[in-house]
C-alpha positions as CSV (number, residue, x, y, z in Angstrom):
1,X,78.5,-47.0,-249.3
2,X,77.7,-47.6,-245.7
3,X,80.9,-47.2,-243.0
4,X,82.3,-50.1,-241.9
5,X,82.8,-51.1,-237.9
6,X,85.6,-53.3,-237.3
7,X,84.9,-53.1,-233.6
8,X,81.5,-54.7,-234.0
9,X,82.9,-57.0,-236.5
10,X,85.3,-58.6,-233.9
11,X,82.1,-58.6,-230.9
12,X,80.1,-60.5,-233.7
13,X,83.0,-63.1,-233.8
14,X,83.2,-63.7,-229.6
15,X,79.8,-63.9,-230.4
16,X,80.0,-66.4,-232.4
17,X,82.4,-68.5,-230.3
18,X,80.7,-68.2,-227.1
19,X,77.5,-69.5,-229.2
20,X,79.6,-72.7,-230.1
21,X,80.9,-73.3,-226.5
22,X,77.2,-73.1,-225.7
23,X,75.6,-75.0,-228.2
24,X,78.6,-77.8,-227.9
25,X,76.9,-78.0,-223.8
26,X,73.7,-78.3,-225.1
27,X,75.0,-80.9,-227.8
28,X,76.3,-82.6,-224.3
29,X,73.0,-82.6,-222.6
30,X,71.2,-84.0,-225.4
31,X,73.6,-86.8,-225.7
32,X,73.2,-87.5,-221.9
33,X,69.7,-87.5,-222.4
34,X,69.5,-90.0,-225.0
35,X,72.0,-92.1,-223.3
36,X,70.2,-91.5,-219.4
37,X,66.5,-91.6,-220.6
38,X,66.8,-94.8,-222.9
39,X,68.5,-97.0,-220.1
40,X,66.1,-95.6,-217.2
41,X,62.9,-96.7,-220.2
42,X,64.3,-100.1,-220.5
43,X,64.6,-100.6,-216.7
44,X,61.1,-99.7,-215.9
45,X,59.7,-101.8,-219.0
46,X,61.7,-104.8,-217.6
47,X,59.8,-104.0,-214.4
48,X,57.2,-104.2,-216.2
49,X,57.7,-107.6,-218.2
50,X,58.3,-109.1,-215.0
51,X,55.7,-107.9,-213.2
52,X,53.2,-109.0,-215.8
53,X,53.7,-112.6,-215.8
54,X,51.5,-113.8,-212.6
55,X,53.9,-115.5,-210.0
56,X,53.6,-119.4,-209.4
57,X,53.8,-120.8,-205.5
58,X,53.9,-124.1,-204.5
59,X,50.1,-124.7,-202.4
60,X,49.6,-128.0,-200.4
61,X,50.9,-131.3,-201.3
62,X,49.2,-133.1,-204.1
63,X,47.6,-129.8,-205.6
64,X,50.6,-129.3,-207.8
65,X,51.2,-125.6,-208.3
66,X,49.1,-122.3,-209.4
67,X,49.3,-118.8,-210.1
68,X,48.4,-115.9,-207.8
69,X,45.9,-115.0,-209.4
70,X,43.5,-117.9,-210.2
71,X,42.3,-120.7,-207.8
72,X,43.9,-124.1,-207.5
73,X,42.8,-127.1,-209.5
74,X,42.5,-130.7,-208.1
75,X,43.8,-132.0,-211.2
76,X,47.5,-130.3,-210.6
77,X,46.6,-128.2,-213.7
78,X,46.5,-124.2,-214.2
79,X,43.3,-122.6,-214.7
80,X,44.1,-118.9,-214.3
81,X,43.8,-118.2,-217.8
82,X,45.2,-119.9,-221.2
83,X,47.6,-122.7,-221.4
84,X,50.8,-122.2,-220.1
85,X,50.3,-118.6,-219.7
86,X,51.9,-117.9,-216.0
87,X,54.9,-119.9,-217.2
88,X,55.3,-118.4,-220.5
89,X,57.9,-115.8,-219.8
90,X,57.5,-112.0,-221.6
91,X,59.8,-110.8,-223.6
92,X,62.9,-109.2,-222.2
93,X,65.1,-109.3,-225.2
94,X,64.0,-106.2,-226.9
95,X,61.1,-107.5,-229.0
96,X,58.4,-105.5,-230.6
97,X,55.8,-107.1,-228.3
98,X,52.9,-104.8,-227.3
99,X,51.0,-107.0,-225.2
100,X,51.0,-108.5,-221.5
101,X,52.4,-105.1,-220.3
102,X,55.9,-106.1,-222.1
103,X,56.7,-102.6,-223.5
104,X,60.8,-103.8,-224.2
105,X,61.6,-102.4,-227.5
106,X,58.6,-99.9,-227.8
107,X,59.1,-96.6,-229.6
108,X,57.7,-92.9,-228.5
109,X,55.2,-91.6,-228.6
110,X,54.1,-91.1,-232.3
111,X,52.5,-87.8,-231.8
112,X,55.5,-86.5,-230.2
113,X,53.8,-85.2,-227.6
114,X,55.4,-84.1,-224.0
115,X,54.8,-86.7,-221.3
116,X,54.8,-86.3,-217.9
117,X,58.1,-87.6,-217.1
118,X,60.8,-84.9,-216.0
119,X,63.5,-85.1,-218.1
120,X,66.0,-83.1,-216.6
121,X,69.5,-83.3,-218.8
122,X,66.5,-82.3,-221.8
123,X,65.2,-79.3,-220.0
124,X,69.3,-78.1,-219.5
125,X,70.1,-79.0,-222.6
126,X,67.0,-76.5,-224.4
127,X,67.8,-73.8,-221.8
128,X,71.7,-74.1,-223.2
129,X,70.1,-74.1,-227.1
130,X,68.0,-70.7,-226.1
131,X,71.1,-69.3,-224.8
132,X,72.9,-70.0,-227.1
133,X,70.9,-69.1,-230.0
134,X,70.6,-65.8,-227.9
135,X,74.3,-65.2,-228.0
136,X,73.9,-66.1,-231.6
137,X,71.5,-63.6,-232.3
138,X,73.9,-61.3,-231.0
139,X,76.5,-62.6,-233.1
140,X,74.1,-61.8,-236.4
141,X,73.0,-58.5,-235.5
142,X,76.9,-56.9,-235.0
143,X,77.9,-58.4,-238.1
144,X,74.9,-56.5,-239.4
145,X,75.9,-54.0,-237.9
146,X,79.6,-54.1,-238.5
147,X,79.2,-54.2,-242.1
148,X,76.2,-51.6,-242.0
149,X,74.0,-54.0,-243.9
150,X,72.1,-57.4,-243.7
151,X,75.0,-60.2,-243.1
152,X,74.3,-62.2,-246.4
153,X,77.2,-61.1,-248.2
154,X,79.4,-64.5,-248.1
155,X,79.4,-68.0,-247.3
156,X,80.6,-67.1,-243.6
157,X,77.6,-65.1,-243.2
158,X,75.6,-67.4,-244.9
159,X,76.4,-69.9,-242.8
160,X,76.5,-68.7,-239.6
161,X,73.0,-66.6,-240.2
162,X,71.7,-70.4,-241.9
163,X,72.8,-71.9,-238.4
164,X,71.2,-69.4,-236.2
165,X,67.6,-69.9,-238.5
166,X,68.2,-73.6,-237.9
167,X,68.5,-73.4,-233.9
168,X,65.6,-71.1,-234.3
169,X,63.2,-73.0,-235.9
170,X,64.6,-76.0,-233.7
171,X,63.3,-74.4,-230.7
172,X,59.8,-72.9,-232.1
173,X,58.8,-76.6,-232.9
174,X,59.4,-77.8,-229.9
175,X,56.9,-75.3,-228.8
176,X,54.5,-77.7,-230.1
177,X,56.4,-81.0,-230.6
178,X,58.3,-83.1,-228.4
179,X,61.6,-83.4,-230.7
180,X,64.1,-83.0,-228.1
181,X,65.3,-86.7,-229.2
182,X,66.4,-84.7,-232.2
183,X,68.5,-82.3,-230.4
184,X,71.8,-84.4,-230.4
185,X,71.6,-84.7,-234.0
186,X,70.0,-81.0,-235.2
187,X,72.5,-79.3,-232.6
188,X,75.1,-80.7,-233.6
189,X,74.7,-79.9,-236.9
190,X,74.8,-76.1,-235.5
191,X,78.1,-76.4,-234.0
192,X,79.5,-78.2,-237.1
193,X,78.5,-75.4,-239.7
194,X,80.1,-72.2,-236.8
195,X,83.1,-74.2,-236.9
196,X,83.0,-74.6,-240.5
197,X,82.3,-71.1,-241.0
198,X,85.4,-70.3,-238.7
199,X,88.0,-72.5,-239.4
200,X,87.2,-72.5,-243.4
201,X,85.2,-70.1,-244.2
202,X,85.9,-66.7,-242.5
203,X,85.8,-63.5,-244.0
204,X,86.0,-60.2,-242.5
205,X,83.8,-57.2,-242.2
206,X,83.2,-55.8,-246.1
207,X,81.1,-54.0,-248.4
208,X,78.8,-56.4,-250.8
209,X,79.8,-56.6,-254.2
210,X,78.2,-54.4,-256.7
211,X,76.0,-57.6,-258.3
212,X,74.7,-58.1,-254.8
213,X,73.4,-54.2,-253.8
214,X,69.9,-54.7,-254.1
215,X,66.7,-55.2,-252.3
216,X,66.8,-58.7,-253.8
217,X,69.3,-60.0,-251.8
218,X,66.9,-59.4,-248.8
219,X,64.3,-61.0,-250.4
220,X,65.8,-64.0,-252.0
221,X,68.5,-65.1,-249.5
222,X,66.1,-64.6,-246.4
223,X,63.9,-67.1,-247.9
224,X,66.8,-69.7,-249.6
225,X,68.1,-69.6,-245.3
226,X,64.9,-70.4,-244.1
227,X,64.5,-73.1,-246.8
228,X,68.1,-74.7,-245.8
229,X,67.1,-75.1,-242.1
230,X,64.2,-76.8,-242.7
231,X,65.8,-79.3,-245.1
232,X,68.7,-79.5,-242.2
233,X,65.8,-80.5,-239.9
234,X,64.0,-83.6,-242.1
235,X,67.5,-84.4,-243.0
236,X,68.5,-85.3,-239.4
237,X,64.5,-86.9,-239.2
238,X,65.4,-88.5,-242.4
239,X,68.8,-90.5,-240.9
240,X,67.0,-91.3,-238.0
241,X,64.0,-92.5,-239.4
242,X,66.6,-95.1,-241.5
243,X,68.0,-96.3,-237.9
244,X,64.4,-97.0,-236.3
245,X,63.4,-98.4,-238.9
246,X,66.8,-101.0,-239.2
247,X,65.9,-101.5,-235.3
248,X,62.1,-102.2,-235.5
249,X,63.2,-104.4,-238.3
250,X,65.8,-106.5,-235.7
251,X,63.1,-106.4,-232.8
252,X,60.4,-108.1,-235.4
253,X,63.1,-110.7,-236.1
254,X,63.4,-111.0,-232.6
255,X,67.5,-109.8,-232.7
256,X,69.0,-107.8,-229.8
257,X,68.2,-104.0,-229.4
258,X,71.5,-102.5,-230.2
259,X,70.3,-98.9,-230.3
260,X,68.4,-98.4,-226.9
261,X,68.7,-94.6,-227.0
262,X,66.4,-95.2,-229.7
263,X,63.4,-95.6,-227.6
264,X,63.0,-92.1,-227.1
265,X,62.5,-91.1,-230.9
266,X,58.9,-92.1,-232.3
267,X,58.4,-95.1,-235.3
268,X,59.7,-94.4,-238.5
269,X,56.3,-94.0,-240.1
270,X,55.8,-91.0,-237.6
271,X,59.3,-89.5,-238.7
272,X,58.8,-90.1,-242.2
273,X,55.1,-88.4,-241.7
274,X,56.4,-85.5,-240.0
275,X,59.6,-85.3,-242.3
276,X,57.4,-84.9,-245.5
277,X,54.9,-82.6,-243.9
278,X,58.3,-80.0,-243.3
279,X,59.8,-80.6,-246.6
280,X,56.4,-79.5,-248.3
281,X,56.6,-76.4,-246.6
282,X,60.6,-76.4,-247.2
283,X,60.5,-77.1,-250.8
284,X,57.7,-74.5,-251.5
285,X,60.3,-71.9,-250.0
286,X,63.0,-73.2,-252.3
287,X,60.2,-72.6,-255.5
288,X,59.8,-69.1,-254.4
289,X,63.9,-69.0,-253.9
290,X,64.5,-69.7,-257.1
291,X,62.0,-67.9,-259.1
292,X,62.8,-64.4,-257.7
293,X,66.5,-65.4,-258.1
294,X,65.6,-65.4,-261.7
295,X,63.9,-62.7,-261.7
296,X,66.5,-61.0,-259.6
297,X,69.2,-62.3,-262.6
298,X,66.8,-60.1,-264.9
299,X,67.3,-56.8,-263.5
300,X,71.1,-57.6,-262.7
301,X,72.1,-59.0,-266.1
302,X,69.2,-58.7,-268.5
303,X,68.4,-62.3,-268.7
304,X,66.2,-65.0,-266.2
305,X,68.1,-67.8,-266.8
306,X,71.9,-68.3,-268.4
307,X,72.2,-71.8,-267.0
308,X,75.2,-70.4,-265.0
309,X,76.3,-73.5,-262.6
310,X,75.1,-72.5,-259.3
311,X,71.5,-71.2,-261.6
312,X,71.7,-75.7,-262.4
313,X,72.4,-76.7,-258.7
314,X,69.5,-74.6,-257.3
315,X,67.5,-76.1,-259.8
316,X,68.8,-79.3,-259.3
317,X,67.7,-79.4,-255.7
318,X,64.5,-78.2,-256.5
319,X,63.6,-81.3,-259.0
320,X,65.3,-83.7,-256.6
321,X,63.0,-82.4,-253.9
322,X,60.0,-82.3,-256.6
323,X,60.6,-85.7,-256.9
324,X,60.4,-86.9,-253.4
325,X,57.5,-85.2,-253.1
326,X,55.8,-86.8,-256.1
327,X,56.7,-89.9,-255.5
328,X,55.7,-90.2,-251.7
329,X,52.5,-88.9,-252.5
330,X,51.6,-90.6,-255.6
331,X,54.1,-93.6,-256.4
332,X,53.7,-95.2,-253.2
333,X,57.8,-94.4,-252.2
334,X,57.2,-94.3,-248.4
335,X,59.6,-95.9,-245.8
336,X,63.2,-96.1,-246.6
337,X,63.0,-95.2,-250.0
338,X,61.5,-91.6,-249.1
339,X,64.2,-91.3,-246.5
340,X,67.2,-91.6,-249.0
341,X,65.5,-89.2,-251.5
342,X,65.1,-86.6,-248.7
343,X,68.8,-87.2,-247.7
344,X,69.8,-87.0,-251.3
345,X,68.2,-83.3,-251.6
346,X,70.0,-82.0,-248.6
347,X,73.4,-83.6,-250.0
348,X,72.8,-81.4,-253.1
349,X,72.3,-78.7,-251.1
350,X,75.2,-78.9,-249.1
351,X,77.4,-79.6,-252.1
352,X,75.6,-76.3,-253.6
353,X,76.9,-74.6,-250.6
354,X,80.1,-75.9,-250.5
355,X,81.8,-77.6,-253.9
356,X,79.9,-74.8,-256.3
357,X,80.4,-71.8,-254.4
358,X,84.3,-72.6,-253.7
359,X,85.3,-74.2,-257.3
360,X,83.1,-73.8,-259.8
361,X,83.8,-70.1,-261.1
362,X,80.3,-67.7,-262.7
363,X,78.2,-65.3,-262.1
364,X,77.7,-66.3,-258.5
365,X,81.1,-66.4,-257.1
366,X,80.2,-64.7,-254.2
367,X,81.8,-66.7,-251.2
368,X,84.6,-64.3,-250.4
369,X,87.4,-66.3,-250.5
């Protein structure tokens, strides 16, 4: 039985809170971001509306009038280009126009790549999420340390290891992807689950219980975090795929934009696209989670499967995912439908986390409360 260090135990918690002061400025940032880049996108695209409609000024008496760009016409009518076109004005209202240089109401890029821009409240806000999540790391490894083993014991350290992983795999997309526009949203899912794990679900430094002293744990648990994070990523792609796709709905009926900050985050076909592409790899994590938890149930009580209730829920998540899966790719459930069964998955999985592990007494009543 390994020694326990109280001392690191307490560093691992100002760890911990220094990670969500951090992460709650970086939460700021990306909020300023939104809010800052959105109404700078809509200025320059009215800019642009305006200066795509050629300008109309009075010439000599009797010619009648004609645009800047065309030459005038005896007859007092327009000839620089189709009917009414110089006085038709573009839309500034927030329509889904992509012509005439009107780019009001336009989405992201749909790649997500990086653009040339400079945005500067986004580059502060991902130096605050890799210091933070530095500060985090620190927070893991003294618990580790503390307890003289890896800190997967409870739902504390479950969820504060699950919340570092998420940050983590946050930031190593965004090697390759421009998701910054999800940094509001997947950050601040970070600082909810520290507090969460402070205020309700603290435990202090302690030996695992006996059920739990095995080489499975690494194996298994590892690979159920992982799995969480990415769901906690196509679940905030999920929500905001349902709000671009309510706004490019009102721009098409030609309805104010009410969500500008919106502009920065790509067409919902592109989040959805992306979205499914992470839960494939997610879900294949959570297949491997649960067969070596059975197979860890084996060695620890003889049997693979005793439908004990947190044994349903994991399987439970596991078919509801299934089922997203199979009916994206072969029932034709795209678009909002495909949203609400990915959101539906990560509500299971939360209410695994939370409502089985604190209330539902078996085999697995490991949250050290």
């Amino acid at each position: 039985m390994p020694t326990l260090n109280e001392t690191m135990g307490q560093y691992s918690e100002l760890f911990m809170l220094l990670a969500a002061g951090t992460y709650t400025v970086a939460f700021i940032a990306f909020a300023w971001d939104l809010a800052k880049s959105s109404k700078l996108l809509r200025t320059v695209e009215l800019q642009a509306a305006a200066a795509a409609a050629p300008a109309r000024i009075p010439v000599a008496a009797g010619l009648g009038t004609r645009a800047v760009d065309g030459p005038p016409d005896r007859s007092g009518t327009d000839v620089s280009g189709p009917a009414g076109r110089a006085e038709r004005p573009s839309s500034a209202s927030g329509g889904a126009s992509q012509g005439s240089g009107s780019a009001v109401g336009l989405t992201a890029d749909p790649g997500m790549r990086y653009g040339a821009r400079p945005r500067v409240p986004a580059r502060v806000a991902v130096a605050l999420t890799i210091l933070g999540a530095a500060i985090h790391a620190a927070g893991v490894i003294t618990r580790a340390i503390g307890a003289g083993r890896v800190p997967w014991g409870n739902m504390y350290e479950f969820l504060t290891t699950g919340a570092f992983v998420v940050a983590a795999v946050f930031l190593l997309v965004l090697i390759r992807r421009d998701l910054r526009f999800l940094g509001t949203f997947v950050i601040g899912l970070v600082v909810i689950m520290l507090v969460a794990a402070s205020v309700a679900y603290w435990t202090p430094v302690g030996h695992l219980v006996p059920a739990l002293q095995s080489y499975w744990l690494i194996i298994h648990v590892s690979i159920a975090v992982l799995s969480s994070a990415l769901f906690t990523l196509t679940f905030a792609m999920s929500a905001l795929q349902l709000l671009q796709s309510h706004r490019q709905k009102s721009l098409a009926a030609g309805r104010t934009d009410k969500l500008g900050f919106m502009r920065l985050v790509p067409n919902a076909l592109s989040l959805e696209n992306l979205s499914y592409r992470i839960n494939t790899v997610a879900f294949i994590g959570w297949t491997f989670t649960l067969m070596f938890g059975a197979i860890w149930a084996e060695k620890a009580w003889g049997r693979y499967w005793g439908w004990d209730t947190k044994e349903v829920w994991t399987f439970v998540i596991w078919v509801v995912y299934a089922g997203y899966l199979h009916a994206r790719a072969t029932r034709g459930w795209t678009g909002t439908r495909a949203a609400w069964l990915s959101i539906t998955g990560y509500l299971c999985v939360v209410f695994n986390f939370t409502i089985v592990n604190q209330f539902f007494n078996g085999l697995h009543s490991y949250s050290g409360l």
